[in-house]
C-alpha positions in Angstrom: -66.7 18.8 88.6 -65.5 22.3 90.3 -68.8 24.5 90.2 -67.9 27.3 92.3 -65.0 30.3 90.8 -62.5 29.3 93.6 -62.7 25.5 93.2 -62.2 26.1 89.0 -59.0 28.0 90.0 -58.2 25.0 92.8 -58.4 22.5 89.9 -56.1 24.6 87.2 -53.6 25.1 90.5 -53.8 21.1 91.0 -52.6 20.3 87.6 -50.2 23.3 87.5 -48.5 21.7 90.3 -48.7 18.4 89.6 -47.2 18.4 85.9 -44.6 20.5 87.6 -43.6 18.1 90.7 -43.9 15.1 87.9 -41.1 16.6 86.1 -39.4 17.0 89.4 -39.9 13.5 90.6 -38.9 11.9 87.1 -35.8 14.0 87.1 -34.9 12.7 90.6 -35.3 9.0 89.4 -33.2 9.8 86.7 -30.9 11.1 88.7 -31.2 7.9 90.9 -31.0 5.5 87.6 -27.5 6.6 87.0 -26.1 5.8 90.3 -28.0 2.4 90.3 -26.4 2.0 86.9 -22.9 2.9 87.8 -23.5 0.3 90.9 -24.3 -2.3 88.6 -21.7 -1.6 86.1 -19.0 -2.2 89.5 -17.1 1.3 89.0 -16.4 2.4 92.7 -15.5 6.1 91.1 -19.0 6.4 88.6 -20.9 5.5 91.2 -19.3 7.8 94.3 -19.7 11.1 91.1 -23.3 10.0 90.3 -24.6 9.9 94.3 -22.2 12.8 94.6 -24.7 14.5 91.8 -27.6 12.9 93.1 -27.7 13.9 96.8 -28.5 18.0 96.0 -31.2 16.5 93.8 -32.6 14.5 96.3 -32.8 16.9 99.1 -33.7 19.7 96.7 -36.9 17.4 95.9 -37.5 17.2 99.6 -37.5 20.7 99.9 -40.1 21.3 97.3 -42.3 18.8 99.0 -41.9 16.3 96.4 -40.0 13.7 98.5 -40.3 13.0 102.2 -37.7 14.0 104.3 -36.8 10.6 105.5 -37.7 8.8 102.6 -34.8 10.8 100.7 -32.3 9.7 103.8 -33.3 6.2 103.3 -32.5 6.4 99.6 -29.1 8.0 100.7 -28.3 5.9 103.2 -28.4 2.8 101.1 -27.0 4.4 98.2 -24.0 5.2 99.9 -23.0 1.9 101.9 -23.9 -0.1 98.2 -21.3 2.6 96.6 -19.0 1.9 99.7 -19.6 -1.6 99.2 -17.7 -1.9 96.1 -14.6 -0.9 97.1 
């Protein structure tokens, strides 16, 4: 248990920032659930407007610290040839 001023004001910060990167990583899975869902579904044109949608998501999670860099290219990158794939 924080004992100490500093570390009670660590622990608030903590969960602070992790409710807020929860929401951020729950929206980016959502944003990732459509385009697996448009994928699934087989339409070439739903699934190129959901990764369109997706990829500023992605990145802008990345840039917040909740995503790693290359994890988010990964994702990309296999989004877009499954999306290519289907046409």
């Amino acid at each position: 248990m924080a004992n100490t001023p500093q570390s009670k004001k660590r622990a608030k910060q903590n969960e602070a920032r992790f409710a807020v990167n929860k929401m951020r990583r729950s929206r980016i899975r959502t944003f990732l659930r459509t385009v697996e869902e448009a994928i699934a579904s087989g339409d070439q044109t739903a699934a190129a407007a959901a990764l369109k949608a997706a990829q500023p998501e992605l990145m802008r999670g990345v840039s917040k610290g909740v995503v790693h860099k290359n994890t988010a290219a990964r994702k990309m990158s296999r989004l877009s040839s499954r999306v290519k794939a289907l046409a």
